[in-house]
NUDOFI-893349 format. One line per 3 residues: their letters; for each residue x negated, y negated, z of C-alpha. Coordinates in pm, 1 decimal. Example, Ala and Ser with C-alpha at 12.3 -4.5 7.8 and 13.67 -1.06 7.14 Angstrom:
! NUDOFI-893349
as = -1230.0/450.0/780.0; -1367.0/106.0/714.0
This chain:
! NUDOFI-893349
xxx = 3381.7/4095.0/-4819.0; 3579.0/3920.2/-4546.2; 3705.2/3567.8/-4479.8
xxx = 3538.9/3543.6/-4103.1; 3201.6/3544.2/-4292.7; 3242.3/3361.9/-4627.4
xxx = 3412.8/3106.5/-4493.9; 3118.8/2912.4/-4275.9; 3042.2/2594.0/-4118.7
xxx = 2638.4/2691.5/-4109.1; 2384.1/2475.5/-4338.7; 2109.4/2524.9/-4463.1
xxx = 1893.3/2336.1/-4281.0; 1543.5/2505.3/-4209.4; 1407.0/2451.7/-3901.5
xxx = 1735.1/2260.6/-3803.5; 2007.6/2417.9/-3530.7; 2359.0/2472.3/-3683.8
xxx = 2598.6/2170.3/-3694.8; 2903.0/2154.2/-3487.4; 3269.5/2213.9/-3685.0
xxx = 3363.0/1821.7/-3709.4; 3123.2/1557.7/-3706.8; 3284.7/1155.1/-3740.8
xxx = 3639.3/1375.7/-3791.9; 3526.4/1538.0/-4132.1; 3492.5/1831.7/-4150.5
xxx = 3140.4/2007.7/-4269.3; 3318.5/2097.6/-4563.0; 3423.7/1767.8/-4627.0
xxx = 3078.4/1605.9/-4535.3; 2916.5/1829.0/-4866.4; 3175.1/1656.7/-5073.7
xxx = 3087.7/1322.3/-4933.3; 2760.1/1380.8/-4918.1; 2781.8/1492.0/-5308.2
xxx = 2950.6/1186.2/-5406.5; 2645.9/952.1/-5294.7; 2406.5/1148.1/-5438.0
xxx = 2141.7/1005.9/-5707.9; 2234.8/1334.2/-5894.2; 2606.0/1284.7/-5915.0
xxx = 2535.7/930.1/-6003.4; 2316.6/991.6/-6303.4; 2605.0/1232.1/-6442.8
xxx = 2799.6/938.4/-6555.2; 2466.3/908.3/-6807.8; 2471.7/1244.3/-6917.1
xxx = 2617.9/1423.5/-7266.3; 2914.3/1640.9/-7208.6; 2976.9/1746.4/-7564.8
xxx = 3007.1/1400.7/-7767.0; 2720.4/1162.7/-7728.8; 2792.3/849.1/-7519.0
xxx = 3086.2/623.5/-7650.3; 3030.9/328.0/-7842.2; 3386.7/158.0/-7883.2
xxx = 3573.6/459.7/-7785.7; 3545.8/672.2/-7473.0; 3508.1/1001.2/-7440.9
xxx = 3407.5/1296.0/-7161.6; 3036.1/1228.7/-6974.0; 2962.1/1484.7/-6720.5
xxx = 3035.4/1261.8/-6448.0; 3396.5/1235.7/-6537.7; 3442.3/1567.7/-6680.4
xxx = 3287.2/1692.5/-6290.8; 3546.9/1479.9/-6135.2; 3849.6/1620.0/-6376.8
xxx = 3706.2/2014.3/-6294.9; 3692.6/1914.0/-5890.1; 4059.1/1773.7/-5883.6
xxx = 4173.4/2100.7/-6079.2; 3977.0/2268.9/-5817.7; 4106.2/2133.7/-5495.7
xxx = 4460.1/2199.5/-5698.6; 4369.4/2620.1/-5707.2; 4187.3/2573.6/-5353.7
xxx = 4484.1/2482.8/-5204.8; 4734.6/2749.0/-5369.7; 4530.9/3036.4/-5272.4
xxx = 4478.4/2899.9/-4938.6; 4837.7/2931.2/-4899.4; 4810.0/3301.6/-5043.7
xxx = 4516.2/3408.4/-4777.3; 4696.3/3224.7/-4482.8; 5012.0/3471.9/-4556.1
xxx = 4768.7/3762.6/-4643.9; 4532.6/3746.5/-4386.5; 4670.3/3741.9/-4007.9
xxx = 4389.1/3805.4/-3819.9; 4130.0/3510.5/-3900.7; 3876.1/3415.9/-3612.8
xxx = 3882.4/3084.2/-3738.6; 4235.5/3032.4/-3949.7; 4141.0/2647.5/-3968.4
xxx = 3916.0/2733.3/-4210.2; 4124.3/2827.7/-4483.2; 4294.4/2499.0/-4455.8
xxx = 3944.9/2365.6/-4639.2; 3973.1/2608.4/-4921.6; 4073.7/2316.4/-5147.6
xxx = 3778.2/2108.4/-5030.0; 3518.8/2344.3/-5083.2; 3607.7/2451.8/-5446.8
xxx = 3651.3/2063.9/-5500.2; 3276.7/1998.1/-5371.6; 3132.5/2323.8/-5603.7
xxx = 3321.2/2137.6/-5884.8; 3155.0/1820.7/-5798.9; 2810.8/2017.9/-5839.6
xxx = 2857.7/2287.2/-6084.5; 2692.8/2052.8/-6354.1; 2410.8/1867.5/-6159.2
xxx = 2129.3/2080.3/-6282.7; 2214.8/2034.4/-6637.4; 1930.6/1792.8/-6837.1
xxx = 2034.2/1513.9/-7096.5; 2201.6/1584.8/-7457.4; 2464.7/1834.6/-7341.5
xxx = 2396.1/2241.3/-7366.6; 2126.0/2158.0/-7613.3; 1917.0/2020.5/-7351.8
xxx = 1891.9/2360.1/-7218.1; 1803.0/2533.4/-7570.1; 1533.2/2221.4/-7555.7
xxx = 1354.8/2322.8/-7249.4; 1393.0/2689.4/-7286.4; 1259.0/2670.5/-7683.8
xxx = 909.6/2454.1/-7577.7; 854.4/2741.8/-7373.5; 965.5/3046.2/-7570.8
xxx = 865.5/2912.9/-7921.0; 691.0/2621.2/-7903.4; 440.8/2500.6/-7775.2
xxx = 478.4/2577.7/-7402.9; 425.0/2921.5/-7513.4; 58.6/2905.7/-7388.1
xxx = 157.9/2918.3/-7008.0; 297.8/3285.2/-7058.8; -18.1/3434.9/-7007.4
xxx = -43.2/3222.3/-6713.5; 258.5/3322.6/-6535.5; 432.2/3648.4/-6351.2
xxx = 689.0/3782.2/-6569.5; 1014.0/3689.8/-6314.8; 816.6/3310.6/-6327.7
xxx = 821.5/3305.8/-6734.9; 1210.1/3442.6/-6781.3; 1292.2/3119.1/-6556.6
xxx = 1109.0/2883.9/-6828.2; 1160.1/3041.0/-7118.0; 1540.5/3076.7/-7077.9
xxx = 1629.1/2732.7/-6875.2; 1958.0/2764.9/-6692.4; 2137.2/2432.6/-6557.2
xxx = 2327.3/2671.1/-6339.4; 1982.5/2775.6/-6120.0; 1855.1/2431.8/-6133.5
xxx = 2167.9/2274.6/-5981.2; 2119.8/2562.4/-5703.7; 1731.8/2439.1/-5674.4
xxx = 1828.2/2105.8/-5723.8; 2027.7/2128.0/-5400.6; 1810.0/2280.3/-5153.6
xxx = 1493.7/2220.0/-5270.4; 1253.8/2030.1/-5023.8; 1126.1/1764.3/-5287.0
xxx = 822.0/1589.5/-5176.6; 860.9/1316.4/-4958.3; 1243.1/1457.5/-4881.9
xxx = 1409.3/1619.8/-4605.1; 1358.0/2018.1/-4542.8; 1629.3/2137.7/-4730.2
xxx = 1730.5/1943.1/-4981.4; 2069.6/1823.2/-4939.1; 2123.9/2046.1/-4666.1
xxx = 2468.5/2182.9/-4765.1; 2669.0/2439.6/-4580.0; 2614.6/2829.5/-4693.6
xxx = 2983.7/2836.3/-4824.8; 2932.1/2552.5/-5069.1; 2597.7/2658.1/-5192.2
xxx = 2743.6/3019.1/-5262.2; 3061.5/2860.2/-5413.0; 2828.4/2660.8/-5678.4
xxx = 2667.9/3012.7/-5813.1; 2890.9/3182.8/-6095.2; 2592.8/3397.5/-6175.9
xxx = 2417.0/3536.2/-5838.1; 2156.6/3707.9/-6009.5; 1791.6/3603.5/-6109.4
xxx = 1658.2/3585.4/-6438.3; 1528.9/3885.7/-6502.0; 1876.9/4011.6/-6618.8
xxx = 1875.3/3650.3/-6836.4; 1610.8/3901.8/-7049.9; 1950.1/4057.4/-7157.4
xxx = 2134.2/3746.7/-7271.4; 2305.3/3655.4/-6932.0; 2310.1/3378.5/-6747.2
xxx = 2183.1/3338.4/-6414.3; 2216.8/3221.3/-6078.6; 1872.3/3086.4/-5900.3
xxx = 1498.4/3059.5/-6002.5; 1175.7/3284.3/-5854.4; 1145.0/2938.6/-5620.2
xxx = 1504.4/2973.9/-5490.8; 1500.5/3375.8/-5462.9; 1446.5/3405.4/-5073.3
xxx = 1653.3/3078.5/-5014.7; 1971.9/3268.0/-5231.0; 1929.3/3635.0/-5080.0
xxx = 1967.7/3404.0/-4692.5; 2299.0/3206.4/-4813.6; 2366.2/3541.0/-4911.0
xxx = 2314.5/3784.2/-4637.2; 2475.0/3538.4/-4413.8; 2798.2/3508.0/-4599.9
xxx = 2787.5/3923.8/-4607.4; 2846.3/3904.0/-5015.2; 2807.6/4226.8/-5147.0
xxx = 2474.6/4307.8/-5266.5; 2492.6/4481.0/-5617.1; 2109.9/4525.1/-5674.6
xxx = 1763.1/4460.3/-5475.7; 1582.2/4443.0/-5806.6; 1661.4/4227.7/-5976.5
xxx = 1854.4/4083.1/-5698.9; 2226.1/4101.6/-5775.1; 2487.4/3964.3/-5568.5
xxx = 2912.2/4046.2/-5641.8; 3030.9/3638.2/-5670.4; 3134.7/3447.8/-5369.0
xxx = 3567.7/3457.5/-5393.5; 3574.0/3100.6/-5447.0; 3318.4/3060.8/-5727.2
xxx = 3622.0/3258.1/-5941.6; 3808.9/2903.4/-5893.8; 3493.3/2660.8/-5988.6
xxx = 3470.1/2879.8/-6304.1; 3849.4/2861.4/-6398.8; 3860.9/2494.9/-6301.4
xxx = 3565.7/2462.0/-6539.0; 3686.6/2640.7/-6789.9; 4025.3/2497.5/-6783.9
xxx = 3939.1/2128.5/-6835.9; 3663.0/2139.6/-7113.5; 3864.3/2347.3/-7323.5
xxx = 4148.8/2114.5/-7291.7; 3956.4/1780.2/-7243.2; 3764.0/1836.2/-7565.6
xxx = 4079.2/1914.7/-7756.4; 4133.1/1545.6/-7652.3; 3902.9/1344.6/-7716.9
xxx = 3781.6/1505.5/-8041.1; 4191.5/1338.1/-8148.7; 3990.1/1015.6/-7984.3
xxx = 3723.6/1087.4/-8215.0; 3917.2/1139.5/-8512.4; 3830.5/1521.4/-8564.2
xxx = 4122.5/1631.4/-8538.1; 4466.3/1467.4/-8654.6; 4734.5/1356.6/-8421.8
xxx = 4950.9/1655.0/-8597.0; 4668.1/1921.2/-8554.5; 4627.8/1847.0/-8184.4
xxx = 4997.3/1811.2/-8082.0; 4986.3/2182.1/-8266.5; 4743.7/2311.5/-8054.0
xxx = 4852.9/2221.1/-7741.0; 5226.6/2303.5/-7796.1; 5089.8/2650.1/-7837.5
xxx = 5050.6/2671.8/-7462.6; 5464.4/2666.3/-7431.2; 5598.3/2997.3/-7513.0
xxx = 5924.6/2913.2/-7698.7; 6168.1/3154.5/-7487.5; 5988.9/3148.0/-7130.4
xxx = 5920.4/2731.0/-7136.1; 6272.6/2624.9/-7265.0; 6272.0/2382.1/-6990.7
xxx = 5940.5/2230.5/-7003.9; 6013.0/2183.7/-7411.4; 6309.4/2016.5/-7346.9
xxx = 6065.2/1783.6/-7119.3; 5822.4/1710.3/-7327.7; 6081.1/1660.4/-7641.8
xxx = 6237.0/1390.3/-7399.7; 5908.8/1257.0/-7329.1; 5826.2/1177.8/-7646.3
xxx = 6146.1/1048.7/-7746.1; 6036.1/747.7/-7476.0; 5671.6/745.2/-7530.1
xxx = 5548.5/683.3/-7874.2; 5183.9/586.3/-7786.9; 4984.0/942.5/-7977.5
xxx = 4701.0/900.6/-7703.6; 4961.8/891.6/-7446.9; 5155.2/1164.9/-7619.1
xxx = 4875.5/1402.5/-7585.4; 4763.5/1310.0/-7247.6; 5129.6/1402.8/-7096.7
xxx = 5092.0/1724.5/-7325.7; 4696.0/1752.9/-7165.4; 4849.5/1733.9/-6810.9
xxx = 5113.2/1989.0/-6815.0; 4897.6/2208.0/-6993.2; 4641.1/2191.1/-6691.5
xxx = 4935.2/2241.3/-6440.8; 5061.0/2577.6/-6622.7; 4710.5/2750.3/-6651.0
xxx = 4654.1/2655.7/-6264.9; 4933.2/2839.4/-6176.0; 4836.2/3123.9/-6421.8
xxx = 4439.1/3169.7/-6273.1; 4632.0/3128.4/-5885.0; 4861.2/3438.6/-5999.0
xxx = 4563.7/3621.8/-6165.7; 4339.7/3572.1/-5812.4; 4623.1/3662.0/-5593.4
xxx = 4704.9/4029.9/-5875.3; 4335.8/4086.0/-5814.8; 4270.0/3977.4/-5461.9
xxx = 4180.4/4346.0/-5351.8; 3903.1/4393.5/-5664.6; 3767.1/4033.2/-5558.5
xxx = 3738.7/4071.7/-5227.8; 3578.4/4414.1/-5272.6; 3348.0/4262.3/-5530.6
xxx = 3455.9/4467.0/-5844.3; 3637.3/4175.1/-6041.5; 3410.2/4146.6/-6324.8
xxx = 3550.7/3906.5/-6512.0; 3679.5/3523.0/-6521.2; 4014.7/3450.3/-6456.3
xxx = 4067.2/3268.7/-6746.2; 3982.5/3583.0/-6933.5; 4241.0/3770.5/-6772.0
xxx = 4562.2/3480.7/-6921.6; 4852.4/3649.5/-7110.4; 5116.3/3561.3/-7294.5
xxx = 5154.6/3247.6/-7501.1; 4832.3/3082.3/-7229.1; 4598.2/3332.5/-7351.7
xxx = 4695.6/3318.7/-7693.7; 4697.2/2898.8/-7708.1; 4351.2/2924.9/-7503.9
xxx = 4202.7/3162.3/-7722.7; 4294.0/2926.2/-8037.2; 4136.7/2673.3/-7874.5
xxx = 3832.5/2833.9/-7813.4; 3796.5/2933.0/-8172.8; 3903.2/2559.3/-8264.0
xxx = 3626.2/2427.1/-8090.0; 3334.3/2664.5/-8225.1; 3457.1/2567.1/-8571.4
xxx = 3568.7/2253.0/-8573.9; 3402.0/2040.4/-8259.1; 3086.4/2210.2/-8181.4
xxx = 2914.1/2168.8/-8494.1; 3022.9/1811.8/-8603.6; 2776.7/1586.4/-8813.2
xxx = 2773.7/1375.8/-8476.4; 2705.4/1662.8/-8231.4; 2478.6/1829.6/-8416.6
xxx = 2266.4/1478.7/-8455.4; 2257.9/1458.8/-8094.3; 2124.1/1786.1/-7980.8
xxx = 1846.5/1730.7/-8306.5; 1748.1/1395.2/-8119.5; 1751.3/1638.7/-7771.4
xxx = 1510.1/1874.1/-7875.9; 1222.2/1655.7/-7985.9; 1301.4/1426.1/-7723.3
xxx = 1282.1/1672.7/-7457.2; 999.1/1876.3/-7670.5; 780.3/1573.4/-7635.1
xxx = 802.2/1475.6/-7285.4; 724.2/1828.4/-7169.9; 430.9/1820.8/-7402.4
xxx = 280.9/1521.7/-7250.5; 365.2/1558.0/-6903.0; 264.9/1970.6/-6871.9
xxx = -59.1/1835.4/-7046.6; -84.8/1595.9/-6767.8; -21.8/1783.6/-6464.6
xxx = -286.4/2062.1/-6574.5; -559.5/1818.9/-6637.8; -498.8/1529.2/-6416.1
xxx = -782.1/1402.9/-6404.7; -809.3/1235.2/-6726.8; -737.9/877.1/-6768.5
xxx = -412.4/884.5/-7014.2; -250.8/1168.1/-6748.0; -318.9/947.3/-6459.1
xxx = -124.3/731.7/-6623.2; 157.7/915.4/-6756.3; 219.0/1064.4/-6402.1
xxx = 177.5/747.2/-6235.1; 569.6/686.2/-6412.7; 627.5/987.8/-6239.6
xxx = 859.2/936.0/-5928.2; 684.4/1051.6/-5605.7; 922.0/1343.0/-5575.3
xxx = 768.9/1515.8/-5820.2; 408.9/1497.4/-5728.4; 189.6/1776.0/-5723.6
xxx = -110.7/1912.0/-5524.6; -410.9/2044.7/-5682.8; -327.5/2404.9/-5458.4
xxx = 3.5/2399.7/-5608.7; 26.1/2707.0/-5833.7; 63.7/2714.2/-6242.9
xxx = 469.3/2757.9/-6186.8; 504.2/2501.8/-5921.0; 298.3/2289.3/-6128.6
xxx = 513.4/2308.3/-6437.5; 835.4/2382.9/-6264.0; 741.7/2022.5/-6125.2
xxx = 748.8/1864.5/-6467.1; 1121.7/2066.4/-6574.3; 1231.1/1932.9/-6256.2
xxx = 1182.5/1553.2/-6371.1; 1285.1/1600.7/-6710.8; 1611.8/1797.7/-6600.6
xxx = 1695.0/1523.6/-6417.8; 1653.4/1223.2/-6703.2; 1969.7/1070.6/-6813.0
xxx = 2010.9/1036.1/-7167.6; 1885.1/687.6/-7201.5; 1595.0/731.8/-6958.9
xxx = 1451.5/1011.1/-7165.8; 1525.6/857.0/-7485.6; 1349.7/519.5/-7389.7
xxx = 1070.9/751.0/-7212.9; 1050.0/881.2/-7510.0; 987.8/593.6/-7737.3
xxx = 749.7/480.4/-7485.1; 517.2/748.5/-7519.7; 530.2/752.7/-7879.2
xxx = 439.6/351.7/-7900.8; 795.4/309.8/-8067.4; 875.6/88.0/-7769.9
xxx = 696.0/-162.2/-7495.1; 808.4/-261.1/-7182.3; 943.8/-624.5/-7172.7
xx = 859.3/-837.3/-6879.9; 1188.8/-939.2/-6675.9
């Protein structure tokens, strides 16, 4: 793969020509960040589960702010391997370019959870369980095979991909029109779902296939497979992914000492595991300091929390520039953060472990994605009821709530139809599908204000 092509200023924009490089002195790069920060979607993140459900009295990680930590830590690696590929590479058409490296990883970050419904990961069990076990198993007689694995194994990875440029009714062509390099940058899995029937993740739905295989073709990735449609991963997303991975594993560690999980003693432990004690003499002596001025805990941990982040950036920017050849070539099948050594990989994997045992299955996570999956179980009940039969006098009123985005056209086909419904409830906030919800259970009325 090379630079000239997977670097580009092209949108996509159907039926639009191709923007100019700088438009009101941004760049196009920096437009899709811009343009990501005033979306509704972004917006409704700060509403969203990340692993704890929405503070009370104490705050902890929403996917809003945990999108904004991962996009800082992006822009952080964007920039050091820009400064890599500007030494590496001589012979750019457009050398500018690499200058937004930082930018673009920064915008994926910004996006890489904007597909993802309410109540965390569970929300994604939700929708794909109604389909594959309960009681939205009726529509897989009704559906192509490719169309089912979509439903029946939900993935907020292809849904932020749709959710970007799809044309919703009443929208623009396009969705949010974004430029080819930021789309690609957003995909960590550019595959379809037919390889999901294997336990994998995956990249875009049936809906978003031809739209995918275009960003694709034009940013010359290397095509793996025609069927199912495999793509090698766009350089970049090997950043989103690391900058991902590198602040939930570290932010949880945090705030489950907010929650009271873990002990101040515990999590200090952990996170001094990171410092190997021969090769970080210096940075122990720092943080021993540190603490001999600072004796606020949350504080404490939060200075530990930083340099923590710091060191595994510049661990994933070695590990991309050691396998720059493989990348570029599209053989590097794996993360970056699976390829740490040393005391990093050690501390990471502890943490990872930690987690599984310890934070994941709490009493108070555990609660939360129970309340997800009848929420969500219900609401796709009613409204896949509604949009098949339509013309009865309770489903003209349940889709009348609908927003107008999401209406559908008697010629629409049986996965458009119901891909319609997943499309509304994948984009519900918690609250707004828990007071939904009660709503069409008769738990709750609506108050006159």
């Amino acid at each position: 793969m090379d630079w000239n092509q997977l670097l580009s200023v092209s949108r996509y924009q159907p039926g639009s020509p191709a923007s100019l490089f700088r438009s009101h002195d941004r760049s196009q790069f920096q437009r899709d960040y811009d343009r990501l920060v005033f979306s509704s979607p972004f917006r409704r993140l700060q509403n969203k589960t990340q692993v704890f459900p929405l503070p009370g009295n104490i705050f902890v990680h929403n996917r809003l702010t945990h999108s904004l930590e991962v996009a800082s830590v992006g822009r952080s690696l964007g920039s050091k391997i820009a400064q890599f590929i500007r030494q590496k590479e001589t012979h750019l058409e457009h050398p500018e370019l690499i200058e937004e490296i930082g930018t673009i990883v920064s915008s994926a970050c910004l996006a890489h959870d904007l597909g993802n419904p309410p109540f965390g990961h569970s929300g994604e069990e939700a929708i794909s369980y109604f389909f594959s076990e309960g009681e939205g198993l009726y529509f897989k007689k009704l559906l192509s095979d490719e169309e089912w694995a979509d439903l029946s194994h939900f993935e907020g990875n292809a849904n932020a991909f749709r959710l970007l440029t799809h044309s919703f009714h009443g929208r623009r062509p396009g969705g949010y029109t974004m430029t080819y390099t930021t789309l690609a940058s957003i995909v960590k899995y550019p595959y379809e779902s037919k390889v999901a029937a294997r336990g994998k993740k995956y990249g875009f739905f049936q809906s978003e296939k031809k739209i995918f295989r275009e960003v694709a073709e034009a940013l010359g990735l290397k095509q793996i497979s025609n069927a199912p449609l495999h793509y090698a991963r766009h350089p970049l997303v090997l950043l989103v992914e690391a900058a991902d991975d590198i602040c939930y594993q570290i932010m949880d560690i945090e705030d489950s000492h907010k929650m009271r999980i873990l002990s101040y003693d515990e999590t200090v432990a952990i996170l001094e595991n990171f410092y190997d004690k021969n090769e970080d003499k210096e940075d122990l002596k720092i943080i021993n300091r540190t603490f001999r001025t600072v004796t606020d805990k949350n504080e404490r941990i939060a200075f530990l929390r930083a340099g923590i982040i710091n060191k595994l950036i510049h661990a994933c920017s070695a590990i991309f520039c050691e396998n720059y050849d493989a990348i570029l070539s599209g053989d590097f099948g794996s993360g970056l953060i699976k390829n740490l050594s040393g005391a990093n990989k050690v501390a990471y994997d502890k943490c990872t472990d930690l987690a599984y045992e310890r934070i994941y299955h709490t009493d108070i996570v555990t609660q939360i994605q129970i309340a997800g999956f009848k929420i969500l179980g219900t609401i796709l009940k009613e409204y896949t009821d509604a949009v098949l039969k339509p013309e009865t006098y309770y489903a003209r009123n349940l889709l009348a709530v609908m927003p107008g985005q999401y209406q559908v056209s008697k010629e629409d086909s049986m996965y458009t139809k119901i891909q319609t419904v997943v499309d509304y409830v994948s984009g519900m906030t918690d609250s707004y599908a828990l007071n939904l919800y009660r709503k069409i259970k008769g738990i709750e009325l609506p108050e006159l204000t």
